[in-house]
Short mmCIF file of the C-alpha atoms (twelve columns), coordinates in Angstrom:
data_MODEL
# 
_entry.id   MODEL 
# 
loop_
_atom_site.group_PDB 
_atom_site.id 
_atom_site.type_symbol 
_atom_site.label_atom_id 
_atom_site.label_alt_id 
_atom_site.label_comp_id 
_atom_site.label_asym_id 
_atom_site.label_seq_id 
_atom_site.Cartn_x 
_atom_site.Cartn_y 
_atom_site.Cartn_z 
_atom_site.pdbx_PDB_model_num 
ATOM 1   C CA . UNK A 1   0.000   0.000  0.000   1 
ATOM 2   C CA . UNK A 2   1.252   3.655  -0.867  1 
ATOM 3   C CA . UNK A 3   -0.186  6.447  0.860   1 
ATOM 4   C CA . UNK A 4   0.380   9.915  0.305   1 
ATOM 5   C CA . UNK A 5   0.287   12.967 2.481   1 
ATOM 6   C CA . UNK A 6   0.164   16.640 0.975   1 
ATOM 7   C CA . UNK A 7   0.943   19.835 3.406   1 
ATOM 8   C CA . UNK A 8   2.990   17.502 5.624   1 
ATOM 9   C CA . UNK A 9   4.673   20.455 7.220   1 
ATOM 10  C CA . UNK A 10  1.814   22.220 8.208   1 
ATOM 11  C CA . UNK A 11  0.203   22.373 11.456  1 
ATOM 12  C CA . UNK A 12  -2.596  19.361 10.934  1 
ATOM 13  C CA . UNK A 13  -0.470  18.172 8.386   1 
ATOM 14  C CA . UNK A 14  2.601   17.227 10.716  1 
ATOM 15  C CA . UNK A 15  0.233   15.622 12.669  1 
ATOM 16  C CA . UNK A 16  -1.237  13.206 10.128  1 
ATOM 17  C CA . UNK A 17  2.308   12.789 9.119   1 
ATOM 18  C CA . UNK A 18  3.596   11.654 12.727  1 
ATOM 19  C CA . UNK A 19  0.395   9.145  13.164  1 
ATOM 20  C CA . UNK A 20  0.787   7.683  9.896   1 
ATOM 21  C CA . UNK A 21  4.146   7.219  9.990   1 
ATOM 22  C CA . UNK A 22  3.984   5.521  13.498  1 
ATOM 23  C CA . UNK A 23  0.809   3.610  12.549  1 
ATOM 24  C CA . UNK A 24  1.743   2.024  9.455   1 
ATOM 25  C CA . UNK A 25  5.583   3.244  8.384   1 
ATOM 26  C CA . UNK A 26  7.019   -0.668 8.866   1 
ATOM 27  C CA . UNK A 27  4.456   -2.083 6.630   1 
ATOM 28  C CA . UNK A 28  3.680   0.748  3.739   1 
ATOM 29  C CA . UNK A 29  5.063   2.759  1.554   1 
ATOM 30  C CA . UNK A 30  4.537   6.670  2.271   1 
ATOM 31  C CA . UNK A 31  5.618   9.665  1.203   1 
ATOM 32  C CA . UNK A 32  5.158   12.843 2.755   1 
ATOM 33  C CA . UNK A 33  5.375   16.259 0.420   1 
ATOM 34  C CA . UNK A 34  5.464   20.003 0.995   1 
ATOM 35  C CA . UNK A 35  7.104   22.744 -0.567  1 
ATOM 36  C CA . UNK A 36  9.950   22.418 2.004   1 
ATOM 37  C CA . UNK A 37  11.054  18.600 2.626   1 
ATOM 38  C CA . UNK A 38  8.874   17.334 5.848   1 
ATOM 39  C CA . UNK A 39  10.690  16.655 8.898   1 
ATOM 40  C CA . UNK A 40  8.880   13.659 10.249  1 
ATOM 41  C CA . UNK A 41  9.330   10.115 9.387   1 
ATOM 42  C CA . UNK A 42  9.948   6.452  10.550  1 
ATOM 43  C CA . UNK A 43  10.370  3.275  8.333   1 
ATOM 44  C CA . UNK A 44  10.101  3.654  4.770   1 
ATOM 45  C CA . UNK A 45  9.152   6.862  4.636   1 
ATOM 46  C CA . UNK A 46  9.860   9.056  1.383   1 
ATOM 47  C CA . UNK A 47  10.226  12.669 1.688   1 
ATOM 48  C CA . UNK A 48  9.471   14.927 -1.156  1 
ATOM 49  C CA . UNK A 49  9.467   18.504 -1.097  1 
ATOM 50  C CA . UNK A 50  7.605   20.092 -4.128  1 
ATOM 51  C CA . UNK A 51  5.093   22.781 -5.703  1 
ATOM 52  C CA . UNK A 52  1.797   20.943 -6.530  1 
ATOM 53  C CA . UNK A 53  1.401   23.738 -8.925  1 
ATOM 54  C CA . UNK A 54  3.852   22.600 -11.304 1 
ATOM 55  C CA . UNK A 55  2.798   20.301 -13.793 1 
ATOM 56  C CA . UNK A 56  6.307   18.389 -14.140 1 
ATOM 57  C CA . UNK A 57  6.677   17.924 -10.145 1 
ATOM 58  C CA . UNK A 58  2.938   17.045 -9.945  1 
ATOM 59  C CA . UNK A 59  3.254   14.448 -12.647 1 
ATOM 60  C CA . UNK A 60  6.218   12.613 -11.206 1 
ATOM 61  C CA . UNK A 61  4.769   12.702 -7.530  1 
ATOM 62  C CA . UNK A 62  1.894   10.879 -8.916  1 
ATOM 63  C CA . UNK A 63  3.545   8.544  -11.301 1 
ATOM 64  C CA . UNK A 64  3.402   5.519  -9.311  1 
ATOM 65  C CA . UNK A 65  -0.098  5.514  -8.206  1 
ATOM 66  C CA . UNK A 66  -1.333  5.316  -4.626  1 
ATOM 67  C CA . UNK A 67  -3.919  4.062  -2.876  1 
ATOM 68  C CA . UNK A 68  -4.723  6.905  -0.103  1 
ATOM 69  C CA . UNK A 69  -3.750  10.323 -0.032  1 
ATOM 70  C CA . UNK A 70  -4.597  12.973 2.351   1 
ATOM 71  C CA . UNK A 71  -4.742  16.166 0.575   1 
ATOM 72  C CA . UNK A 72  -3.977  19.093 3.394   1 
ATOM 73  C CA . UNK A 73  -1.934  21.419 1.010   1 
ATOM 74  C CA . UNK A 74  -3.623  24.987 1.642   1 
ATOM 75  C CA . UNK A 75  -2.634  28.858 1.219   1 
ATOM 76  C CA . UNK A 76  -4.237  30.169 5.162   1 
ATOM 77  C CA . UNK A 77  -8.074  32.111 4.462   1 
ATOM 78  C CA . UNK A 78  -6.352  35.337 5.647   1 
ATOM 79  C CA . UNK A 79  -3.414  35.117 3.175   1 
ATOM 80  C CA . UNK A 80  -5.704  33.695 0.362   1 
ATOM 81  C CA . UNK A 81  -7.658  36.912 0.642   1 
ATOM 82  C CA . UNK A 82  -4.557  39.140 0.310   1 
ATOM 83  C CA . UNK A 83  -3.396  37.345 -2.182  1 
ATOM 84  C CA . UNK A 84  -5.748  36.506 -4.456  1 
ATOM 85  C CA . UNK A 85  -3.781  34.638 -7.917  1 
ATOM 86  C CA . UNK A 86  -1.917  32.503 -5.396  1 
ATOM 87  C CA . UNK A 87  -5.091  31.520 -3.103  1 
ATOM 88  C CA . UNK A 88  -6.516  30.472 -6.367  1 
ATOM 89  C CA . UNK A 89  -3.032  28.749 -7.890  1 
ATOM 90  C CA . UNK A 90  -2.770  26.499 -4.330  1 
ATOM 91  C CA . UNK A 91  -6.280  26.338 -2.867  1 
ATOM 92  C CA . UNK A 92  -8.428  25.635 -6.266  1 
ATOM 93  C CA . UNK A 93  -6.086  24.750 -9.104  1 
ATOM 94  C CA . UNK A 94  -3.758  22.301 -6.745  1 
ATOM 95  C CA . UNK A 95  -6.440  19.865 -5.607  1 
ATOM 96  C CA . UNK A 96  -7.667  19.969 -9.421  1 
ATOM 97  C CA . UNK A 97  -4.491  19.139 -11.094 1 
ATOM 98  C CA . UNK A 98  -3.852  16.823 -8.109  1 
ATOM 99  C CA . UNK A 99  -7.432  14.494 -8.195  1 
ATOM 100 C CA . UNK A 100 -6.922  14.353 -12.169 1 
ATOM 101 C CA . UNK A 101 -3.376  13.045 -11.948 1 
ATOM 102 C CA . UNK A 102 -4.534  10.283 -9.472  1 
ATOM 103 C CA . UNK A 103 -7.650  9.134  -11.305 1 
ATOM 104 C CA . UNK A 104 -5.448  9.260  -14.492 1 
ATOM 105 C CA . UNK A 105 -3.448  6.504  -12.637 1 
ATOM 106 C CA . UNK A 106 -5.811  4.338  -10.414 1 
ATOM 107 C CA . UNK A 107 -9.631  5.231  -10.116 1 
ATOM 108 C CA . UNK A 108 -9.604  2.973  -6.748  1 
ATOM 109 C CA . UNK A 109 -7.464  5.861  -4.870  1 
ATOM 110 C CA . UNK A 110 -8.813  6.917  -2.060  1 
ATOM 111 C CA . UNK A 111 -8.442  11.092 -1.786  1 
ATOM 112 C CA . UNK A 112 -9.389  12.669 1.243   1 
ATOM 113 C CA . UNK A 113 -9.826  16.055 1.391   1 
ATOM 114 C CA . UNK A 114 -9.225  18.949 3.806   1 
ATOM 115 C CA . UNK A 115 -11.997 21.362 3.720   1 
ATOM 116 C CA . UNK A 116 -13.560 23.927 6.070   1 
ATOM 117 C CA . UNK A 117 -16.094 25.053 7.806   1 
ATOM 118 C CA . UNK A 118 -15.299 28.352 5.529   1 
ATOM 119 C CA . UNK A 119 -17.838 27.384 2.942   1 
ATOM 120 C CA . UNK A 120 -20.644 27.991 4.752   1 
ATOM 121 C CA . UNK A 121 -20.491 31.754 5.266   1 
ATOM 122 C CA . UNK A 122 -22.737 33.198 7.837   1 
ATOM 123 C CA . UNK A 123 -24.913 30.593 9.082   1 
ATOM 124 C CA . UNK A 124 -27.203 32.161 11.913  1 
ATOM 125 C CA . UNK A 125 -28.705 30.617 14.571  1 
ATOM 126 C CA . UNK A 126 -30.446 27.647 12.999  1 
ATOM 127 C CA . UNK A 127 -28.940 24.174 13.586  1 
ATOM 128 C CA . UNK A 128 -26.630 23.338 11.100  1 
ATOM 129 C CA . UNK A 129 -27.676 19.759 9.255   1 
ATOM 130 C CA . UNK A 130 -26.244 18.131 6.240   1 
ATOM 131 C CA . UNK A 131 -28.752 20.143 4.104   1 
ATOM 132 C CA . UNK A 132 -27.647 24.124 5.259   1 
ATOM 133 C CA . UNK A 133 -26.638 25.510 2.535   1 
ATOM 134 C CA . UNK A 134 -23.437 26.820 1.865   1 
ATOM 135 C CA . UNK A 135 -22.485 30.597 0.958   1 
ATOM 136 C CA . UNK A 136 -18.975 31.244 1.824   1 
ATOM 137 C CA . UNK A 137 -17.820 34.737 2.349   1 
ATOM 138 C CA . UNK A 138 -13.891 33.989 1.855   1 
ATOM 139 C CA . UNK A 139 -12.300 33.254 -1.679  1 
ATOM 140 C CA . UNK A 140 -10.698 30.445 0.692   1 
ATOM 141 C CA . UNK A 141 -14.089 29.134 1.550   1 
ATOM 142 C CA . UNK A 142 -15.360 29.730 -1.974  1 
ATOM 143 C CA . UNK A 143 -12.312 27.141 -3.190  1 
ATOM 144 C CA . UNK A 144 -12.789 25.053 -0.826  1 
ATOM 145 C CA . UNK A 145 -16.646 24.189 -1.933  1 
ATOM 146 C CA . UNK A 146 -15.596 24.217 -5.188  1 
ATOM 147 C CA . UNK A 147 -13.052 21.619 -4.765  1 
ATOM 148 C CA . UNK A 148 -15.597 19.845 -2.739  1 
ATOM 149 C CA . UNK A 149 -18.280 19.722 -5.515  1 
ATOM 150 C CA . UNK A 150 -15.403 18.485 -7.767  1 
ATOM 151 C CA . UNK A 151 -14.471 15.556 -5.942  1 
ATOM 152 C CA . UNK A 152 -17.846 14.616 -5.754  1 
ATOM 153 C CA . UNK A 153 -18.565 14.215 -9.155  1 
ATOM 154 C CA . UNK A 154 -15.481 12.245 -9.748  1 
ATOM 155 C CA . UNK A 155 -16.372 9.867  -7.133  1 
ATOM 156 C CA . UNK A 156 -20.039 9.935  -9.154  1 
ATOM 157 C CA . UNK A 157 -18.431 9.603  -12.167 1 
ATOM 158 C CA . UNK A 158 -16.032 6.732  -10.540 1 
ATOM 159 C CA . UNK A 159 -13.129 7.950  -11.468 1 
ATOM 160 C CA . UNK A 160 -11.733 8.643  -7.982  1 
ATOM 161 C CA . UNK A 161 -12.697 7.146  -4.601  1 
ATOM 162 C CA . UNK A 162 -13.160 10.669 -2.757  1 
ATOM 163 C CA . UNK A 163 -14.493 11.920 0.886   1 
ATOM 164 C CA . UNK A 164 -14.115 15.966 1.756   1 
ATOM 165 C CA . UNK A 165 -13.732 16.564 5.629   1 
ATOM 166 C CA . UNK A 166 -15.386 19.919 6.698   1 
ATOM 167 C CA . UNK A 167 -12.866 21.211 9.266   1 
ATOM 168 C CA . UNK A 168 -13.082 24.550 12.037  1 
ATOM 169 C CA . UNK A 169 -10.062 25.948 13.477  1 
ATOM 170 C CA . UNK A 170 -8.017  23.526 14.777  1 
ATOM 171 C CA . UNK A 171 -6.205  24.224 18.010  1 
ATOM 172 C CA . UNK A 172 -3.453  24.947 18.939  1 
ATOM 173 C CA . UNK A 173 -2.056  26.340 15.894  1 
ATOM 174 C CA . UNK A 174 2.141   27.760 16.470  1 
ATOM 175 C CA . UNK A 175 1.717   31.646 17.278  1 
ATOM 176 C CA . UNK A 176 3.389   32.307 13.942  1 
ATOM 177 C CA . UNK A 177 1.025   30.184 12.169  1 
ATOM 178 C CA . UNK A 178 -1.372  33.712 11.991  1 
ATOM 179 C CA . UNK A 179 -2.388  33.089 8.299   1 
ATOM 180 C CA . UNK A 180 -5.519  32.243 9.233   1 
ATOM 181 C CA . UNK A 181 -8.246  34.002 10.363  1 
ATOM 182 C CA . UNK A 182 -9.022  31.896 13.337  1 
ATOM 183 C CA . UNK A 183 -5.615  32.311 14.380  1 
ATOM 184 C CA . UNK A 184 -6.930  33.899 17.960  1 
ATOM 185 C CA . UNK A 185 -8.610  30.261 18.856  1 
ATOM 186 C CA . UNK A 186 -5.016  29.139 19.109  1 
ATOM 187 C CA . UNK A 187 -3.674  32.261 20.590  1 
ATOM 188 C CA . UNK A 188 -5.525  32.197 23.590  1 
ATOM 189 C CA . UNK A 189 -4.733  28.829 24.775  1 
ATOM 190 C CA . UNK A 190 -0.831  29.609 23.712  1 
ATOM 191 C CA . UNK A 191 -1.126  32.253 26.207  1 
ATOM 192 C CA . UNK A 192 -2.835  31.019 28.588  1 
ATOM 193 C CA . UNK A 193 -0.135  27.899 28.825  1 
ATOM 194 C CA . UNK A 194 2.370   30.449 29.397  1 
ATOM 195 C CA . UNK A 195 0.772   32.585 31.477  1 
ATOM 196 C CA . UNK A 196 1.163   35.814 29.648  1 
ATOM 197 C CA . UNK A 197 -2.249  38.266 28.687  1 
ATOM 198 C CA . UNK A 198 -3.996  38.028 25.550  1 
ATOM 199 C CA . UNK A 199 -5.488  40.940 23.910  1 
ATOM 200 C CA . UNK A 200 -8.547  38.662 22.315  1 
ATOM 201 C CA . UNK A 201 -10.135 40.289 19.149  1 
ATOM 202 C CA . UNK A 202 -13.852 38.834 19.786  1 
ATOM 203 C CA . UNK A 203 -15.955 39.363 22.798  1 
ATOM 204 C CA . UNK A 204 -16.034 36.422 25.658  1 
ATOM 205 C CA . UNK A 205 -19.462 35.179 24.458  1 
ATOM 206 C CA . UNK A 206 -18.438 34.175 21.522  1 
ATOM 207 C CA . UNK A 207 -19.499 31.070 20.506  1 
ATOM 208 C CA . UNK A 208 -16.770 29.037 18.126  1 
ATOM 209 C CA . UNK A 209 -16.219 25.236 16.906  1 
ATOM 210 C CA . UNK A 210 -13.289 23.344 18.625  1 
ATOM 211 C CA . UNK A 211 -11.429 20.561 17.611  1 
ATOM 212 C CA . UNK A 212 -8.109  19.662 18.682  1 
ATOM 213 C CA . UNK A 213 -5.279  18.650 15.847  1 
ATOM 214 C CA . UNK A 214 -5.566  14.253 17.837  1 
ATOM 215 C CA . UNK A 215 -8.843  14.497 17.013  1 
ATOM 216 C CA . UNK A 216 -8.588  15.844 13.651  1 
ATOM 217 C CA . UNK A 217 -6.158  13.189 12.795  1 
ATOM 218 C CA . UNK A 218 -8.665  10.519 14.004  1 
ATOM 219 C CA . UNK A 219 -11.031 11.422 11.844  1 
ATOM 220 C CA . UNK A 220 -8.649  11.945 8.812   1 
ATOM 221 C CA . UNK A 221 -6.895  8.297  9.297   1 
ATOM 222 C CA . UNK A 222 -10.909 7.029  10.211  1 
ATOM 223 C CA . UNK A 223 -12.447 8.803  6.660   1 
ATOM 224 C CA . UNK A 224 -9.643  7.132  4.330   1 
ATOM 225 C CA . UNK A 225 -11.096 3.276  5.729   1 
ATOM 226 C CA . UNK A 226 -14.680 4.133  4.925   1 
ATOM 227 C CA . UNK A 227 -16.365 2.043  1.776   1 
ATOM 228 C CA . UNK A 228 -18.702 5.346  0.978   1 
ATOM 229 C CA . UNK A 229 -17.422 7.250  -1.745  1 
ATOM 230 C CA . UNK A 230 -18.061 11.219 -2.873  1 
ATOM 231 C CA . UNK A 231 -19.193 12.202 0.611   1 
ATOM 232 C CA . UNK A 232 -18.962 15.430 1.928   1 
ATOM 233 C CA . UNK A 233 -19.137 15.072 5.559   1 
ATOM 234 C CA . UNK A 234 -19.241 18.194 8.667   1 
ATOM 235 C CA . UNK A 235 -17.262 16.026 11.720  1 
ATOM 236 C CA . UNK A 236 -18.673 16.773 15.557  1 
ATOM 237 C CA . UNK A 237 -17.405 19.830 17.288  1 
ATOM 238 C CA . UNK A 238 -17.377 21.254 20.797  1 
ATOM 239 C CA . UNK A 239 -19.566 23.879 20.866  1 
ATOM 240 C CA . UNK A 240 -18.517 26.627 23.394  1 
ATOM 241 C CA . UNK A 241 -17.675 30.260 23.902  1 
ATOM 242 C CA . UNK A 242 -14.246 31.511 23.873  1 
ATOM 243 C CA . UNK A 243 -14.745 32.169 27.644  1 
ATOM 244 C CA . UNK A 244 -15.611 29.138 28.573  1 
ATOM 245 C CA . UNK A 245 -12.202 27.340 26.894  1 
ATOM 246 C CA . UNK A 246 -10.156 29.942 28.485  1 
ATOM 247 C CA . UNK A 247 -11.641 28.792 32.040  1 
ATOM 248 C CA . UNK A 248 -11.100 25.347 30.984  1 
ATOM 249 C CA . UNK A 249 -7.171  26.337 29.917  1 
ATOM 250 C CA . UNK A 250 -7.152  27.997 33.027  1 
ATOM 251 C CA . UNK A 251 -8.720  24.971 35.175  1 
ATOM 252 C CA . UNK A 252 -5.990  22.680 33.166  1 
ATOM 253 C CA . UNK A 253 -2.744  24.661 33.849  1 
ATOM 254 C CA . UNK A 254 -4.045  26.789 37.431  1 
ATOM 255 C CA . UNK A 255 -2.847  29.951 35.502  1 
ATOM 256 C CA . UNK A 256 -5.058  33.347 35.259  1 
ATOM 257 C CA . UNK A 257 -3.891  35.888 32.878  1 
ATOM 258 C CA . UNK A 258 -5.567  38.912 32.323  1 
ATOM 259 C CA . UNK A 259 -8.084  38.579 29.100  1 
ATOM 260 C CA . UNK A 260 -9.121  41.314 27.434  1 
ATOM 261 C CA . UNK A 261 -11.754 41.038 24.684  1 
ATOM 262 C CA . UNK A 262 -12.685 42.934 21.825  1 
ATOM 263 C CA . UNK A 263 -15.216 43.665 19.328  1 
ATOM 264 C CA . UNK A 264 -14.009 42.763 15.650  1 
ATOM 265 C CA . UNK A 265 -17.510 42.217 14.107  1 
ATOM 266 C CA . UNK A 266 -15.887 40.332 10.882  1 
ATOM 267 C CA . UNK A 267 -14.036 37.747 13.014  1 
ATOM 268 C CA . UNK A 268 -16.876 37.222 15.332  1 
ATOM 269 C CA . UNK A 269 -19.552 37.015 12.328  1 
ATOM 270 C CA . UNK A 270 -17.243 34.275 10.795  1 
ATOM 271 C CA . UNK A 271 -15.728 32.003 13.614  1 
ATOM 272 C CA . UNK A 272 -17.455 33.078 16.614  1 
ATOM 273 C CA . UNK A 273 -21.278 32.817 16.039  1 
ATOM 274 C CA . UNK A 274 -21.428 29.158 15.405  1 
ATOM 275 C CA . UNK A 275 -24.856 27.625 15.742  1 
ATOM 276 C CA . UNK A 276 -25.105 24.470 17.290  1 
ATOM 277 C CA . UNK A 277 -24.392 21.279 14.805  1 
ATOM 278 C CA . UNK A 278 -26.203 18.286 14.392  1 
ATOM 279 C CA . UNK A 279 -23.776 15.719 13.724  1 
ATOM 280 C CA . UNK A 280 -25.994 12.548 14.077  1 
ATOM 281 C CA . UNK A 281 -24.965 11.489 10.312  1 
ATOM 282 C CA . UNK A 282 -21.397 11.829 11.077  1 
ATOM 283 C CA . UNK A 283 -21.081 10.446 14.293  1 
ATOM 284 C CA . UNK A 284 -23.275 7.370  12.416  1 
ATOM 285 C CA . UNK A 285 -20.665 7.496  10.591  1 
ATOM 286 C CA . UNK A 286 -17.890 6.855  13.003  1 
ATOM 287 C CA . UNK A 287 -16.114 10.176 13.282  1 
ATOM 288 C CA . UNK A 288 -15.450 11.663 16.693  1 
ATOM 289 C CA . UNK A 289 -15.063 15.367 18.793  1 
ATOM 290 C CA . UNK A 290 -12.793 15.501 21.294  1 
ATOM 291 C CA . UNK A 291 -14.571 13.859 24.652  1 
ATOM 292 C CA . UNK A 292 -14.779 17.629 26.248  1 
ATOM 293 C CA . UNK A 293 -12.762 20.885 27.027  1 
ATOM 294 C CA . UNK A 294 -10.714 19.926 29.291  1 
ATOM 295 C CA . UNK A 295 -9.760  16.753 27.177  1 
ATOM 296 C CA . UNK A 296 -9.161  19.751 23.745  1 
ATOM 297 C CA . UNK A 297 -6.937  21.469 26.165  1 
ATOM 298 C CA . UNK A 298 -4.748  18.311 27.433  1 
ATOM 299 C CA . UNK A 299 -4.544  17.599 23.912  1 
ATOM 300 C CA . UNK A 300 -3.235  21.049 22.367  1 
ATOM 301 C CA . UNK A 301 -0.897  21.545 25.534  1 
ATOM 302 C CA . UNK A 302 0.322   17.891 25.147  1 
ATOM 303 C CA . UNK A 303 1.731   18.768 21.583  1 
ATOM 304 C CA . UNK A 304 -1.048  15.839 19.992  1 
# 
């Protein structure tokens, strides 16, 4: 079995990388890519750095055929907004170029896709289901669904064995890792660990989606051994206000430094008035939230 793993320097991505390797590196064949060479590995591991976006690099990467990849490989929402050409160049035309090369090769490859939470825009207060509808208000989010429509009609089509993974901010991304616009999720609990005040952007009522980067990997490493094919599935969250994961933080390492919270209406319209989520389907489905708060923060402050 070969099993590739795009992004594998990034935050979720050396993650995935570190499980995979440990899980299965004596008995398969993966390769880990990014556009510096990833720094994790044990067994037979092949490390490959490289631009998805060029055709040559993308074509020999893919050559050989694999049987799962885990495509991760994203330009932040923040910096994707900036910078519009090379959002579209690494967060639209990369998957593209990359689920064509693989169903060139094997139409049994299993792809499974990074999305985000992104493409749904602002939701409200209804209960978000399988059937809300989606109307992002980032370019990133706006590549993301299309990518995620896509895949789906290759996996109709059966030209590619496909699942897309709906993902919030996952915590606790490195302080410099401030691409993204949920960057302040991570912030706080980086601060809190260390004791040192945080100047939050969004008020304490805030209500976000948590997930911590163990439990993102579970359901990453638990979507690439499900028969289904062309899903598009939202995985459970912890639903809870930015307050109450800084008490939790606070509970978990007996610090207390001063919080002060601000008003930023954009960042609070897009990550911190999440409805509640009805996750029946996916939780059917076998995919998992972390058990609570205080079981997110022992996870981020463990380094999982």
């Amino acid at each position: 079995m070969r099993i590739l793993v795009t992004g594998a320097n990034g935050f979720l991505g050396r993650g995935l990388a570190d499980v995979v390797c440990k899980r299965f590196g004596t008995a398969e064949r993966i390769v880990l890519t990014d556009l510096t060479s990833p720094m994790i590995g044990v067994g037979p591991v092949e490390m490959i750095p490289g631009d998805l976006g060029d055709p040559v690099f993308l074509h020999e990467l893919a050559e050989p055929g694999f049987d799962i990849v885990f495509h991760l490989a994203s330009l932040p929402g923040s910096l994707a907004e900036r910078e519009q050409a090379l959002g579209h160049r690494v967060n639209l035309l990369g998957p593209l170029m990359l689920a064509e090369k693989l169903a060139a090769r094997r139409s049994d490859t299993r792809l499974v896709f990074a999305s985000s939470i992104a493409v749904y825009g602002d939701l409200g207060q209804k209960t978000v289901t399988p059937d809300t509808p989606c109307h992002p208000q980032l370019t990133y989010g706006a590549h993301k669904l299309m990518t995620e429509i896509m895949l789906a009609d290759m996996a109709r089509r059966n030209v590619l064995s496909t699942i897309s993974l709906r993902f919030p901010g996952i915590v606790a991304r490195p302080l410099a890792d401030n691409g993204h616009g949920s960057a302040f999720m991570s912030q706080l609990l980086h601060k809190i660990r260390t004791n040192e005040p945080f100047e939050c952007p969004v008020p304490a009522d805030s209500v976000c989606w948590w997930m911590s980067r163990s439990a993102a990997v579970e359901n990453l490493i638990h979507a690439a051994t499900l028969p289904s094919s062309g899903a598009t599935v939202q995985p459970p969250v912890l639903h809870a206000t930015i307050a109450e994961v800084a008490e939790a933080a606070m509970r978990v390492t007996g610090n207390r430094p001063a919080i002060h919270y601000g008003d930023d209406g954009r960042l609070r319209r897009i990550f911190g008035s999440m409805p509640p989520l009805d996750a029946n389907l996916a939780i059917s489905m076998g995919f998992r939230a972390d058990a609570d708060l205080e079981t997110l923060v022992h996870a981020t402050f463990s380094g999982d």
